[in-house]
C-alpha positions in Angstrom: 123.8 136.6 22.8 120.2 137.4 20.8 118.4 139.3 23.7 115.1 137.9 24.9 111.7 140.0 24.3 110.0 140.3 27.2 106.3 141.1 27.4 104.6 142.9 30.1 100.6 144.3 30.7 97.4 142.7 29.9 96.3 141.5 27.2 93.2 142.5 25.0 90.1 141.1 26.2 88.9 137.8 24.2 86.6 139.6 21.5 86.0 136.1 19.8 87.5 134.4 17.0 91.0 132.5 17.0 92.2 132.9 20.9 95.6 132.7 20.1 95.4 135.6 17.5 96.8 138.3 19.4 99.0 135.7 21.3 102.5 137.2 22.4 105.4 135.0 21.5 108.6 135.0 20.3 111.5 132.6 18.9 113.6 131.5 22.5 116.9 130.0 21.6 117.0 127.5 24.1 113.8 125.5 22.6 116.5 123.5 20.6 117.2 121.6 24.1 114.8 119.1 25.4 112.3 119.9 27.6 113.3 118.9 31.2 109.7 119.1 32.6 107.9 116.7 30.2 105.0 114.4 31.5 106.7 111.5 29.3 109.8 111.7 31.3 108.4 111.5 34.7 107.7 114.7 35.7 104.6 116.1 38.2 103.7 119.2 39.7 104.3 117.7 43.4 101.9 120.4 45.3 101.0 123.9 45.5 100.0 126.4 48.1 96.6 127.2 45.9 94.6 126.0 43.0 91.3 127.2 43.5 90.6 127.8 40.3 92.4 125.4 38.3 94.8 122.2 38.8 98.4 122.9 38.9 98.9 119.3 36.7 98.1 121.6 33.5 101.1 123.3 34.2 102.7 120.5 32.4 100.1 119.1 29.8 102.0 118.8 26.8 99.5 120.4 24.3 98.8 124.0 24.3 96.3 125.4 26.2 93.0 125.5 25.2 90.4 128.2 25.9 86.7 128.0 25.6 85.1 131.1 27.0 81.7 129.3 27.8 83.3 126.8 30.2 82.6 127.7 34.0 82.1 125.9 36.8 80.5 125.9 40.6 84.2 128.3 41.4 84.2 130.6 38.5 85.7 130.8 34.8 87.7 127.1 34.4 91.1 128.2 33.0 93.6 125.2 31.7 95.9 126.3 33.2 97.5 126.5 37.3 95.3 129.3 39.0 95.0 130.5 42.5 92.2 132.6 44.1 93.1 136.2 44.2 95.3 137.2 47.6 93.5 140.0 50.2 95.1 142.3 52.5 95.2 142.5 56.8 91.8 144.8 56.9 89.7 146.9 55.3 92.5 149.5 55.7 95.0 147.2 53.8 93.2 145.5 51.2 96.6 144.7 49.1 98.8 141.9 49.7 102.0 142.8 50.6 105.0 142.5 48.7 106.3 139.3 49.8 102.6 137.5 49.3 103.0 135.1 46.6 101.9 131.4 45.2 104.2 128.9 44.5 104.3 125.6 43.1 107.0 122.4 43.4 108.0 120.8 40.3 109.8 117.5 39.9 111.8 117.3 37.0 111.7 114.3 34.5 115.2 114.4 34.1 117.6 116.3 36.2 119.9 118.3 34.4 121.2 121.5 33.3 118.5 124.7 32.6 119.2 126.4 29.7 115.9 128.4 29.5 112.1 128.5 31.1 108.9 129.6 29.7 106.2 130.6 31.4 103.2 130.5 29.3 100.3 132.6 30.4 97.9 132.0 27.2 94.6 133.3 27.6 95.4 134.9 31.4 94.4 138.2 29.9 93.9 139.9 33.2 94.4 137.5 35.7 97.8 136.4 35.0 100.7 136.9 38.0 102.4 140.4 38.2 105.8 138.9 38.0 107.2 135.2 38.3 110.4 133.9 40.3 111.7 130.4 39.6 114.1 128.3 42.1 116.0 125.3 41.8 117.2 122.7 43.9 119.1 119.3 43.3 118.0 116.7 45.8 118.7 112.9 45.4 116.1 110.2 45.4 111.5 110.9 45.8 111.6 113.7 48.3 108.4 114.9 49.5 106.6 118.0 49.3 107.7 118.6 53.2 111.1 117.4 52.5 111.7 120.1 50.1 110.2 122.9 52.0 112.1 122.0 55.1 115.0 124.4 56.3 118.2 122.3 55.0 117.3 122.5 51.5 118.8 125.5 49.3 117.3 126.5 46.6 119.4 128.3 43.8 117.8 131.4 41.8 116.9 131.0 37.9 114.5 133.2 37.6 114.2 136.6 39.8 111.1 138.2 40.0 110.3 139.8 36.9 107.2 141.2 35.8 105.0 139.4 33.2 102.9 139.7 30.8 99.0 138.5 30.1 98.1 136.0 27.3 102.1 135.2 26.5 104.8 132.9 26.6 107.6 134.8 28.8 110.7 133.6 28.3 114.1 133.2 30.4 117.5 132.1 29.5 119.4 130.7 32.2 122.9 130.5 33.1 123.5 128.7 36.3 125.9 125.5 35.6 124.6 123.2 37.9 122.1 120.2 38.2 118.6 120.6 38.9 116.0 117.8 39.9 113.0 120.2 41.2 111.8 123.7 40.8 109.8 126.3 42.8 107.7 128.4 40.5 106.6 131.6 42.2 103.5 133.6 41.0 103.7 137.3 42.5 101.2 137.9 44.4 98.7 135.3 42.6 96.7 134.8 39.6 96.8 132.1 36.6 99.9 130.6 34.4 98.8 128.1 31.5 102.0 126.1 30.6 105.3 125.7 31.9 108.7 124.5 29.8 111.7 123.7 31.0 114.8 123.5 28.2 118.2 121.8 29.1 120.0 119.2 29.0 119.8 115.7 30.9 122.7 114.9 33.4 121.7 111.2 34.7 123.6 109.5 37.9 126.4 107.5 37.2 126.2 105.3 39.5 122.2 104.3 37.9 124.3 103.8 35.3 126.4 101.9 36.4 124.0 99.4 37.9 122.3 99.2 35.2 125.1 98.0 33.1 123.4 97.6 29.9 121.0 100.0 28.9 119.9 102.9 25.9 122.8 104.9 25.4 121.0 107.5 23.3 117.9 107.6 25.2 117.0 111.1 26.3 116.4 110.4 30.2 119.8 108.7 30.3 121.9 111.8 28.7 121.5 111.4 25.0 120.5 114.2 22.8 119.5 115.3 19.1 122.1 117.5 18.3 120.9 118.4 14.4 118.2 116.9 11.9 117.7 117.5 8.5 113.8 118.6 8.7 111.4 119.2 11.6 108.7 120.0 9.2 106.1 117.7 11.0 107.2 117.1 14.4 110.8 117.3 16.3 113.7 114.7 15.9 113.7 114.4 20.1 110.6 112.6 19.5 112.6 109.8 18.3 114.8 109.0 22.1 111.5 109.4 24.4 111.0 106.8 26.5 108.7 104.0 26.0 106.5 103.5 22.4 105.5 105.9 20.4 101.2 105.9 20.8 99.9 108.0 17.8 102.0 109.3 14.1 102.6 112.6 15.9 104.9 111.3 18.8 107.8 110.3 16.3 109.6 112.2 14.1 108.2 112.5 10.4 109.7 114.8 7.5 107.6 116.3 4.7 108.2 114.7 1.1 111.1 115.0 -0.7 111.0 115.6 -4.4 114.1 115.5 -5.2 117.2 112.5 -4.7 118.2 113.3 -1.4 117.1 111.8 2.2 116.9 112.7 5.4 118.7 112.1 8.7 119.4 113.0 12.5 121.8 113.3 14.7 122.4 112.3 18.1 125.2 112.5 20.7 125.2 110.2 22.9 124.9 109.8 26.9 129.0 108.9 26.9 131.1 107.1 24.7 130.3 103.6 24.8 129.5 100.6 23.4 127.2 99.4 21.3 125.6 96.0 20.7 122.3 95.7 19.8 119.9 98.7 18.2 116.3 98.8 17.3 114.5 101.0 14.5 110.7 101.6 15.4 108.2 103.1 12.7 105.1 102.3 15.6 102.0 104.3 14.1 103.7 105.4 11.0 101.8 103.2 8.4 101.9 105.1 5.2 104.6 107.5 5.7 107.4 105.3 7.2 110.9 105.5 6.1 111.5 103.2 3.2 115.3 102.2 4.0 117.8 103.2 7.0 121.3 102.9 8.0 122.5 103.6 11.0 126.5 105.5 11.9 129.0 106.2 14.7 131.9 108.1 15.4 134.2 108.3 18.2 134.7 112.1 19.2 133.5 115.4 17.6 136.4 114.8 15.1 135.7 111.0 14.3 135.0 109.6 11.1 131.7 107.7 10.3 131.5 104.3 10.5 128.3 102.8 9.4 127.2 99.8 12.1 123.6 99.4 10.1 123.7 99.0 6.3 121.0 101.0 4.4 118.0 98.2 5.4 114.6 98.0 4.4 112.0 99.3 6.7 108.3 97.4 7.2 105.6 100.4 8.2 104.1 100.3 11.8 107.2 97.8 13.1 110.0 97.6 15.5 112.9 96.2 13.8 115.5 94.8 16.1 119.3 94.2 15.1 122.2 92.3 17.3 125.1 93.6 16.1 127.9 91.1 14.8 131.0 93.3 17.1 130.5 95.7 19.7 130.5 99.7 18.2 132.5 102.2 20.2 131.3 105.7 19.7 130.2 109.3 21.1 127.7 110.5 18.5 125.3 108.2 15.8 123.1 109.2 13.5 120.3 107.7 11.8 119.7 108.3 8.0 116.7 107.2 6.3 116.1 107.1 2.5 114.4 109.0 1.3 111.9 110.5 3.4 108.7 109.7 5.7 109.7 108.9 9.7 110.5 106.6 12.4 109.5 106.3 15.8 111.9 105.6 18.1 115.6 104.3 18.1 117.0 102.5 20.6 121.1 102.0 21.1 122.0 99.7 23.8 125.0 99.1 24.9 127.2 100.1 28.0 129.8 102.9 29.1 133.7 102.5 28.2 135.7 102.9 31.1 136.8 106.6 29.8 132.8 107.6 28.8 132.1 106.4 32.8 135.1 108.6 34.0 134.0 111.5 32.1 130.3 111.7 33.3 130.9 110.7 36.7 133.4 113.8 36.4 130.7 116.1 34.8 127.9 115.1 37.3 130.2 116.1 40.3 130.7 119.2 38.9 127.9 120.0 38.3 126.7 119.2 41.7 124.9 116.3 41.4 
């Protein structure tokens, strides 16, 4: 396993320029796994002890964070970014909080699911970033409430132990802890400011929702699908294309550079269960001069399947949802959409319903795993 840096100390004061020029990062393997904690699935910074300075909802603002060292307000410097006032000691004899003083957060996950690995982002907290960082976990069915997650009968599971951190970084954490998750408790030690948080993993959804449900998205990300591989991410990634809901700008779908040679381009997906499929839609929504020309869209039935092609190659209109009914139901495990030759789609959409063996196996999978 490729060991993961780890930065500590502060950071260089801003001296002007480009603020994320003497950034500290580094390539996390885990990023290739959806992020758990992302606004479009549903997800909220639920309360906080502190956030005197600035708003805990940044934690999860899907851009990067910004800095502009002329912004202050009535409190201080405005950070974007969660940050808490700076903790005191007992007396003037014991100015400095005490070991166990901390800030803490509650996080509801988008999608519950297995953690593979957390960042915690402290861009431009050059000297007010935490000491060290713990993160908790907890799986709790249905909307609990801040005070229903505090209260005594709720156990929360270690991800993270404290570890020290460093200023104007992105620290990074595997995980290893094969169980589902549906909220996290992100500890700041004793106090101080963290810019972004990421959560990386891999959607478990209830069965029984499922169930219910009946027919629904069988590739969709919050209902277990995945991107397993793509052929480019030169613009923006492939899980772009299983989000929920519409795609509202070009950057929100997946696009690939231009080809210039006679190849194409493609993704693949594995889906929440094997199922079937009936009906499928193709969305290019906001990609008006770079949508795909043609796709076609395959399935296979286990990792050792062969392809069967359930869309032939079809022509695509820019800026347009193109819906298909298939003409008999598709039973697969994985599908992949390839489009020739290059440009992007928005979304794509498989619906369809569990076999009896794809329900068995996830209702198997979420028990183990706790849920």
């Amino acid at each position: 396993m490729t060991a993961i840096p780890g930065f500590t100390g502060d950071a260089n004061p801003y001296g002007g320029g480009d603020p994320y020029a003497d950034y500290r990062t580094a390539d996390f393997p885990f990023t290739q796994y959806a992020n758990l904690a992302d606004r479009r699935l549903g997800a909220g910074v639920i309360a906080a002890n502190d956030e005197f300075f600035a708003q805990r909802e940044n934690l999860l603002v899907p851009e990067r964070a910004e800095f502009d060292p002329e912004h202050f307000g009535h409190k201080g410097k405005i950070m974007d970014g969660w940050e808490t006032r700076r903790r005191r000691g007992a007396s003037g004899d014991h100015p400095w909080p005490t070991a166990e003083d901390h800030d803490w957060a509650l996080v509801r996950l988008g999608a519950p699911g297995v953690i593979r690995g957390i960042v915690v982002d402290t861009a431009h907290f050059r000297g007010n970033y935490p000491q060290a960082v713990s993160v908790e976990g907890t799986c709790v069915p249905g909307s609990p409430s801040p005070e229903e997650l505090l209260g005594d009968d709720v156990k929360w599971t270690t991800l993270v132990p404290r570890t020290p951190v460093g200023g104007h970084a992105a620290n990074g954490f595997s995980v290893a802890v094969e169980q589902r998750f549906t909220h996290l408790r992100v500890n700041q030690h004793p106090d101080g400011g963290i810019a972004r948080l990421r959560v990386y993993g891999e959607v478990v959804p209830d069965p029984a929702w499922l169930e219910v449900l009946g027919t629904f998205d069988v590739v969709a990300l919050e209902n277990g699908g995945r991107v397993e591989d793509a052929s480019d991410l030169f613009y923006s990634p492939a899980t772009n294309t299983i989000q929920p809901g519409r795609s509202r700008k070009m950057d929100d779908g997946w696009e690939t550079r231009r080809r210039r040679d006679q190849g194409h381009d493609w993704i693949r997906y594995r889906l929440a269960a094997q199922s079937r499929i009936r009906a499928l839609e193709i969305d290019t929504a906001y990609l008006k001069g770079n949508s795909a020309g043609w796709a076609s869209v395959s399935v296979r039935d286990g990792e050792d399947g062969e392809w069967r092609e359930i869309l032939p190659r079809t022509r695509l209109q820019p800026d347009t949802n193109h819906r298909f009914v298939l003409p008999a139901a598709a039973v697969g495990t994985h599908a992949r959409v390839d489009i020739f030759p290059d440009g992007g789609i928005s979304r794509l959409r498989l619906f369809g319903s569990l076999t009896e063996d794809g329900a068995r196996r996830l209702a198997a999978r979420h028990q183990e795993l706790g849920g």
